[in-house]
N, C-alpha and C positions, 0 to 999 in steps of 0.2 A: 504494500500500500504506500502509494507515494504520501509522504512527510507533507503535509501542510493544515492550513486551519480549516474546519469545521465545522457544523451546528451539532448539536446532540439530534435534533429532526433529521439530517440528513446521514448521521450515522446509521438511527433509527429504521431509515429507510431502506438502509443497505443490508442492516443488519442479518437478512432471512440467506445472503447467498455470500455472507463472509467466514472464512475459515477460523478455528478459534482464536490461531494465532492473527489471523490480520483483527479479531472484534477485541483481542487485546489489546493489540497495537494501538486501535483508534479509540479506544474506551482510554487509555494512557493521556492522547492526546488531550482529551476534554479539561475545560477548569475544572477546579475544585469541585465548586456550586452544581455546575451544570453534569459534572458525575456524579453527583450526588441524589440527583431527581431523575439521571438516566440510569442508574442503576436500578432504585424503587420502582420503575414505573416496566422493566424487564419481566416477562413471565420466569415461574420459579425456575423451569428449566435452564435457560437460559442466564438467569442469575447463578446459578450451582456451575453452569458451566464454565463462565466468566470467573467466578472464585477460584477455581479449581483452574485456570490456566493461568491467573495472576500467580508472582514472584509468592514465594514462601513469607516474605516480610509485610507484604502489601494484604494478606488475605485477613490476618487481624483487623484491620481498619473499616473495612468494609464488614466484614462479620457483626460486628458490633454496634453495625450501623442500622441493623433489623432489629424489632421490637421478638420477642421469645418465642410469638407464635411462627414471626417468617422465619427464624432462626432454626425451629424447628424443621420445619418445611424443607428450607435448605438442607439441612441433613440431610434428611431423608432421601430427599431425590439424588443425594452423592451416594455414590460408590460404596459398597460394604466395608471397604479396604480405608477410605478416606473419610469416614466419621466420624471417627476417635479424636483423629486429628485437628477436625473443625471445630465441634465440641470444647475442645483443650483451647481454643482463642479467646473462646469467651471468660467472662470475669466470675467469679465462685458464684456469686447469689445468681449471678442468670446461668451459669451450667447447669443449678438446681432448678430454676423455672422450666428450662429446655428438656430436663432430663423429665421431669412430671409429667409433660407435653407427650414426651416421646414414648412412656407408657399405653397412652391412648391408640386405639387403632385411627390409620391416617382418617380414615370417614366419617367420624363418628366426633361428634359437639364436642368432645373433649380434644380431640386433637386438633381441630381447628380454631379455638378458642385463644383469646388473647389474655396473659395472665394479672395484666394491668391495665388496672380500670379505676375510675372516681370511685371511693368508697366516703361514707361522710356516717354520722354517730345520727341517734334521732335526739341529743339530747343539745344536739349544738345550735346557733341559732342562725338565721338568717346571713348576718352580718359575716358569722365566725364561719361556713361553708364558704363564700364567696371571696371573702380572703385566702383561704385554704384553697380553694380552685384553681384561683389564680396564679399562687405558686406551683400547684402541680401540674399544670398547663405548661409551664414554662419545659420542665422535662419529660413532655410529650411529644413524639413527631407525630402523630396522628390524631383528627379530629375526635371529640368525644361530642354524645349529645347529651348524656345521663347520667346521671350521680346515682350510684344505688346506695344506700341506706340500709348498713347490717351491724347486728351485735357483737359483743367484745365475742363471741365465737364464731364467728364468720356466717350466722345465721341471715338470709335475706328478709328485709321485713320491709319492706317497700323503694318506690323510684323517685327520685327527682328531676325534672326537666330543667336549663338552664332560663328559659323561660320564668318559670316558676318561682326561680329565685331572683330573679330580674324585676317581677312587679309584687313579689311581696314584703310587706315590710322586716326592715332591718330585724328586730327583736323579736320575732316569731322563732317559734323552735322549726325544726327539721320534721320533727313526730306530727305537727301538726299541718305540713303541707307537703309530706310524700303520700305517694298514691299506696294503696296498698296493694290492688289489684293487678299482679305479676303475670305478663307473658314469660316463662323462662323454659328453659329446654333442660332437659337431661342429659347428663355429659355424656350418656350411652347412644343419645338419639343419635340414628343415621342421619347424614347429610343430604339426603333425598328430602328427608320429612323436614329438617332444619330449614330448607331451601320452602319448604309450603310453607312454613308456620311463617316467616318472612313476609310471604308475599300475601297471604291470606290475612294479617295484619296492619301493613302497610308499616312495617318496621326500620328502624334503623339501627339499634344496636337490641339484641337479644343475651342475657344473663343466663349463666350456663352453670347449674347446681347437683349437689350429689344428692344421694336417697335422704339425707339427714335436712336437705335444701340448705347447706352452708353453699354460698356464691365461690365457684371456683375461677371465674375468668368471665371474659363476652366473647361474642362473636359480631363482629360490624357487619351492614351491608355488603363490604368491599368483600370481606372473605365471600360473601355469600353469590356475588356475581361471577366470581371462579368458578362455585362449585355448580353455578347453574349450567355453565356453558360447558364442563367436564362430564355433567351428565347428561345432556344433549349432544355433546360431540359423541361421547358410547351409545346410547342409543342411536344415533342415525346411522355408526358402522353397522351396529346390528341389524338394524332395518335394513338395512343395503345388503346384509348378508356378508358381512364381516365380526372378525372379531377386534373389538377397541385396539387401534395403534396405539396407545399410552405415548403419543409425542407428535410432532408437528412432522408430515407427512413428507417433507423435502429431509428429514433430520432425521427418521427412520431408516434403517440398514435393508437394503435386498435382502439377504436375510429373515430379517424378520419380518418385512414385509410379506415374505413370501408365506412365511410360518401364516402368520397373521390371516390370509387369505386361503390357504389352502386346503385346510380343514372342511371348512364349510363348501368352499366351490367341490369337494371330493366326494363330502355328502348329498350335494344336490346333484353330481353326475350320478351317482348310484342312483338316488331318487329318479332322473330321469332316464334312468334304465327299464324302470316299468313302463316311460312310454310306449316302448319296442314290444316289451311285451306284451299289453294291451294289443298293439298294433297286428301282433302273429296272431293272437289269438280271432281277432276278426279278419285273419288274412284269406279267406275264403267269398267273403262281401266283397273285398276290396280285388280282389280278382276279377271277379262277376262285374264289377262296377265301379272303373278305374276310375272313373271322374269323380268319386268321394274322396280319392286322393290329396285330389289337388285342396280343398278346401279344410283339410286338416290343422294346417298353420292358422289359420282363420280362425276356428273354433278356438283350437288349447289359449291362442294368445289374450282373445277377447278374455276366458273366463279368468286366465292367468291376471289379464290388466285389472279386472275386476276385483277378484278377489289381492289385488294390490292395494290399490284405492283404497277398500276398507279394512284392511289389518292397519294401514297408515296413518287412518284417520281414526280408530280405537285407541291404537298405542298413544295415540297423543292425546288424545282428552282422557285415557287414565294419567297418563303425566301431568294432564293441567288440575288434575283430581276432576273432570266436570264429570266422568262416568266412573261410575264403582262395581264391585262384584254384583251389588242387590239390582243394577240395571239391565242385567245381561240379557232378561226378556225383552224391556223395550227397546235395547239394539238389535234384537234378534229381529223384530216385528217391522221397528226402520230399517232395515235392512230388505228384508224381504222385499217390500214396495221397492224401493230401490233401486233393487236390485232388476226387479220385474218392469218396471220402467227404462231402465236401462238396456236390457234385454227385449224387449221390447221395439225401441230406438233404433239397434243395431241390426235388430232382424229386419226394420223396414228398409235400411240402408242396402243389407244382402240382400233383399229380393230384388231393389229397384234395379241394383249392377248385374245382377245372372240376368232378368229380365230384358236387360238394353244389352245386352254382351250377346244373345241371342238373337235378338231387333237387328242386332248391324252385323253380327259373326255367326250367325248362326252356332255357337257354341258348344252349345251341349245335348245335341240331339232331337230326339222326337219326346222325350219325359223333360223335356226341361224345367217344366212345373214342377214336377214330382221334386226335381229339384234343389229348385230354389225354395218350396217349402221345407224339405227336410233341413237345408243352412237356415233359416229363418227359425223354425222350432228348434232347432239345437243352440242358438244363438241365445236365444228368450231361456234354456234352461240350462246353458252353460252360467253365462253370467249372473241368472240369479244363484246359483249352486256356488260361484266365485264368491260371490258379497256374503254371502250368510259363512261359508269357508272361512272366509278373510275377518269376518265380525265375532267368530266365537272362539279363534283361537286363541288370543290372545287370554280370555277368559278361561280358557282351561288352562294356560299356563300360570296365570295369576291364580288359579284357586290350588294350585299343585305346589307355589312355593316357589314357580320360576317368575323369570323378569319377562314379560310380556311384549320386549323389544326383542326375544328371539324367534319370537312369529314374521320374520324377517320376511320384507314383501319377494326374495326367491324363493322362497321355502315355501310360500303359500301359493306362488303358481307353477311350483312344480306339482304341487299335489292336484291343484285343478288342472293340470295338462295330463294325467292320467286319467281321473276320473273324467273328465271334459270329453275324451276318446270314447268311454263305453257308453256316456249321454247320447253322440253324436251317433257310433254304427247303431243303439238300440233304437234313437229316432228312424235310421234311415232303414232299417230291416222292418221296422213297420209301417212304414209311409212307401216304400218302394218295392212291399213283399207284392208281385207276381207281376211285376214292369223287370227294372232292373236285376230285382234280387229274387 
């Protein structure tokens, strides 16, 4: 990397296709100031990375530069070989924060949690909190919005808003204008449900307690926009028919990429191994009446698209919580319609092209009715047979204990490109029994 001056936006820019040594290089360059906001504003990855290629001398300064939660974080994402050592940078009271931290499994409210928060007594007063604030603000690099309010044993007994203490008067106690009324989480709670109670509240920092409800830490917004997007980015592999890269996909190894993919595309070639066989088994029609051939693609993909659409659109409104387990009927029933509408749509579309492809090509014979009904009816019961497919699997994966992103939209038309097969000859063996067949 050519030697010259910089913006941290334009490092930033580059950042995605620079080697570690050139993001060292140019992370050196920056001021003080401006490495100091370009390093916070780095995903963790890429932070771990960046430590772990700086000078042995330089890795302290920045280490210490994260609050216990990101501290943690960083670990973790380093190297089994290289944790000990990072760990060892930090200063005794926070190796013991970090080390508390790092007990917690990575998902779960306790390990995401910040172990430094506004704490204030209820017996103090207006005056005496806001003084105290003030100075604790000072050795804070992150925003706080709430004071909580707990006993000489770490018991939570209510919240303060900064607000709160802004328009009430100086000599009121603490006890008498905390809220009592606690959203707090469970340092056990997964970070799925952490990320709903957020957003089903409209929160900004959540209080993270054990079974005794002594406050062990918070968790801000900021954490919770990580985890939002870390669980939309695995679901959407899995929906895709992957399993989750754990890292940004240009930063991923062939290797593992491959690993990553292979599984699944292995199990769905097998899965569409039963097309062939469906196919033999009615290879007797399809001799008799080659021109069912041609329209096979036609069928599996419709009910395949179908039943895509709606595993897609389940998996995501259980994610948004709008559908639960006890809904399964009225998605089964929207569905059906749907489905049948859908089906429906597409059958008119097949009949009007066999139709006109026979008007100007004479096409397909002297049954050419025969048909273009049999695509039409197998149309109308592939794709409703796709949507109700698509709409209940996910639901039986959810009631089994599995995550209902692995109703992955290949996985749901491989199964409709079999079944789709025996809809399609048992249509056409009885709409063409003693023409064709």
């Amino acid at each position: 990397m050519a030697q010259k001056t910089f913006t941290p936006s334009e490092l930033y820019d580059a950042w995605p296709v620079l080697s570690r040594a050139e993001r060292v290089e140019g992370f050196e360059f920056l001021q003080r100031d401006d490495a100091e906001s370009f390093f916070l504003q780095l995903s963790l990855r890429d932070r771990a990375n960046l430590v772990l290629g700086l000078p042995a001398g330089e890795r302290r300064l920045w280490v210490r530069l994260l609050a216990p939660d990101d501290a943690a974080d960083l670990i973790q994402e380093a190297p089994q070989k290289e944790r000990s050592a990072l760990l060892e940078l930090l200063d005794n009271a926070t190796q013991r924060e970090v080390k508390g931290l790092l007990d917690y499994a990575e998902d779960d409210a306790g390990g995401l949690m910040n172990t430094r928060y506004s704490r204030l007594r209820p017996e103090m007063t207006v005056g005496e909190a806001i003084s105290y604030l003030r100075r604790d603000a000072q050795s804070r690099a992150r925003t706080t919005y709430y004071a909580y309010v707990v006993d000489h044993q770490e018991r939570l007994l209510g919240v303060v808003t900064f607000r709160d203490l802004i328009v009430t008067p100086a000599d009121k106690s603490i006890g008498e204008v905390m809220r009592t009324q606690i959203i707090a989480a469970n340092e056990e709670m997964d970070q799925e449900a952490l990320s709903k109670l957020f957003m089903r509240h409209h929160l900004l920092m959540v209080p993270v307690v054990d079974a005794e409800g002594r406050i062990k830490g918070i968790v801000s917004v900021d954490d919770i926009v990580d985890v939002v997007q870390e669980e939309a980015t695995e679901d959407i592999h899995k929906i895709g028919g992957a399993a989750s890269l754990d890292g940004p996909y240009l930063q991923v190894s062939l290797a593992k990429m491959i690993q990553k993919r292979a599984g699944w595309l292995a199990a769905l070639f097998l899965g569409e191994m039963l097309t062939a066989t469906a196919m033999g088994y009615f290879e007797a029609e399809i001799a008799r009446a080659v021109i069912l051939a041609l329209f096979v693609p036609l069928i599996i993909s419709s009910g395949g698209n179908s039943g895509s659409q709606a595993t897609t659109l389940v998996i995501r409104a259980m994610a948004l919580g709008e559908v639960r387990l006890r809904d399964w009927w009225r998605v089964i029933r929207r569905e059906f319609t749907t489905g049948l509408a859908l089906g429906l749509i597409l059958a008119s579309i097949g009949l009007v092209r066999i139709l006109l492809w026979q008007y100007w090509f004479a096409a397909y014979g002297e049954h050419y009715f025969l048909i273009a009904l049999t695509v039409s009816l197998s149309l109308v019961g592939v794709v409703m047979w796709g949507s109700l497919m698509g709409s209940i699997l996910p639901f039986i994966l959810r009631s089994l204990g599995f995550d209902p992103a692995s109703a992955s939209a290949p996985f749901v038309a491989t199964l409709v490109d079999v079944t789709g097969l025996v809809i399609y000859f048992t249509v056409a063996a009885v709409v063409l029994r003693g023409t064709l067949l």
